[in-house]
KEMI-291981 format. One record per residue (C-alpha): z, y negated, x negated; residue in three letters. Coordinates in steps of 0.2 Angstrom, whole numbers, plus 5000, padded with zeros to 4 digits. Example, Ala and Ser with C-alpha at 12.3 -4.5 7.8 and 13.67 -1.06 7.14 Angstrom:
<sites>
@Z = 5039 | Y = 5022 | X = 4938 | code = ALA
@Z = 5036 | Y = 5005 | X = 4932 | code = SER
</sites>
This chain:
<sites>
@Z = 4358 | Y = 5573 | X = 4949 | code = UNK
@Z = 4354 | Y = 5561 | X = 4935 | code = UNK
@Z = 4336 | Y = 5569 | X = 4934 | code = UNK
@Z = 4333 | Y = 5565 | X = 4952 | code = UNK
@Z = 4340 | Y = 5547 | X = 4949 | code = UNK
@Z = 4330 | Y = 5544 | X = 4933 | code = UNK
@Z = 4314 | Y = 5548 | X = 4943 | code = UNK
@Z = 4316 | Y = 5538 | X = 4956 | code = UNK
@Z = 4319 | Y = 5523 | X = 4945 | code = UNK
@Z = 4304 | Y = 5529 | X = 4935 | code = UNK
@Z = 4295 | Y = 5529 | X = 4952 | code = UNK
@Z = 4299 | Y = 5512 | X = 4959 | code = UNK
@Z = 4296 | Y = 5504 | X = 4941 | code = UNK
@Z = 4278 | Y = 5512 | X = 4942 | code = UNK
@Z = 4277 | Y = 5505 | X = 4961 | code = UNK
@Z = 4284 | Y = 5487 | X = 4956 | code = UNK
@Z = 4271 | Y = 5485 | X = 4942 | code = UNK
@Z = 4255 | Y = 5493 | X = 4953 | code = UNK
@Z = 4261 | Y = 5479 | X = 4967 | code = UNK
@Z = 4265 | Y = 5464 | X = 4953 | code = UNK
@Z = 4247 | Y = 5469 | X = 4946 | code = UNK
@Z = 4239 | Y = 5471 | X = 4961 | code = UNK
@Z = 4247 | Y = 5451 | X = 4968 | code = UNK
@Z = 4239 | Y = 5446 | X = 4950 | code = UNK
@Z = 4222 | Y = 5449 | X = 4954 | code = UNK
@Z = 4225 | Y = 5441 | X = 4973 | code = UNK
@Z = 4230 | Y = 5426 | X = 4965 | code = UNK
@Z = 4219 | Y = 5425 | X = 4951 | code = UNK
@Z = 4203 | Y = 5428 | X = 4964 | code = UNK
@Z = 4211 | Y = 5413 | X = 4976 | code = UNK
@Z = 4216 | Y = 5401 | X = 4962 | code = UNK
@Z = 4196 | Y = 5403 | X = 4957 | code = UNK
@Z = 4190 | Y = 5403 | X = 4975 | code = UNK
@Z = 4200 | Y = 5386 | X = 4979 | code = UNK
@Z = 4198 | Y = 5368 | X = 4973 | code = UNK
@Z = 4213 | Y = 5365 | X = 4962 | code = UNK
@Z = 4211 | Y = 5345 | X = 4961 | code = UNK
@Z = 4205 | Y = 5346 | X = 4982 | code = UNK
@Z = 4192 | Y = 5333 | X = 4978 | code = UNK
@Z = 4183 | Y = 5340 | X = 4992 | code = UNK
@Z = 4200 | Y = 5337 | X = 5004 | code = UNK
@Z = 4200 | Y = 5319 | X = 5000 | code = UNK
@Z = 4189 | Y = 5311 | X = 5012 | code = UNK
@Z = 4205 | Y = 5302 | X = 5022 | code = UNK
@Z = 4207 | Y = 5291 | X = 5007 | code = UNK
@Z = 4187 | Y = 5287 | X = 5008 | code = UNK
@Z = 4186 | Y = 5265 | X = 5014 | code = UNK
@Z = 4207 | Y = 5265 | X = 5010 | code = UNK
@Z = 4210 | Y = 5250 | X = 4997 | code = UNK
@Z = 4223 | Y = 5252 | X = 4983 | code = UNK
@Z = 4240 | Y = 5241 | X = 4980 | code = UNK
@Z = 4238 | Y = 5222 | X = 4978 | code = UNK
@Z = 4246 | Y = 5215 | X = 4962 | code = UNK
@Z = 4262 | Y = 5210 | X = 4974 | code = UNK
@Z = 4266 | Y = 5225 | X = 4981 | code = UNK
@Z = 4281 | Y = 5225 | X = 4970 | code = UNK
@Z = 4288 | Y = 5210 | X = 4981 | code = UNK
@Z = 4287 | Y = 5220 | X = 4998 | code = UNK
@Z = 4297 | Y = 5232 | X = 4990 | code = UNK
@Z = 4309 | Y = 5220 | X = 4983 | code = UNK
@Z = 4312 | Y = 5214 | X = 5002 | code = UNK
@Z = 4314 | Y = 5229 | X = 5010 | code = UNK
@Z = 4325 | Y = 5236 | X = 4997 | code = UNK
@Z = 4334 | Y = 5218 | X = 5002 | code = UNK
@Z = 4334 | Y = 5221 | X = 5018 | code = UNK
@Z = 4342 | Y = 5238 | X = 5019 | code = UNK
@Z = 4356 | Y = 5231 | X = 5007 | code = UNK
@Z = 4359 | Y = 5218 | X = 5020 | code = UNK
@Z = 4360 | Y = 5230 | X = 5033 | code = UNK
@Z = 4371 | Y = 5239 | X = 5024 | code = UNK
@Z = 4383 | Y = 5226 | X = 5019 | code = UNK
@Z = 4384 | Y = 5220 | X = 5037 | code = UNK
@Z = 4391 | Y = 5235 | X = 5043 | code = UNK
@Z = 4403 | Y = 5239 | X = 5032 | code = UNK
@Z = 4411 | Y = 5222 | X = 5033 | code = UNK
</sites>
């Protein structure tokens, strides 16, 4: 009974590596076949313009403004 068992385990080990190493080479041929920095999926941020220098304020007021709201519900 322990022979048959031992087997078994010696079978889905060898299955287990066959299907690791087989989803290794999948992945290695897909990580080569894609564009790992998508520089070609950026065009949306093509004619976008970047943060002015007081960007920091807008967040400051919101942050302000949910603090507000907060206070005036709970009192």
């Amino acid at each position: 009974m322990g022979v048959i068992v031992h087997k078994e385990q010696d079978k889905n080990a060898e299955l287990s590596r066959r299907i690791a190493a087989d989803l290794k080479i999948k992945a290695e041929q897909t990580a080569l076949s894609a564009d790992p920095d998508l520089v070609n999926d950026s065009d949306y941020i093509n004619g976008s313009k970047t943060t002015s220098r007081y960007g920091w304020v807008w967040l400051i007021l919101v942050g302000l403004a949910i603090l507000s709201l907060i206070l005036i519900v709970v009192i």
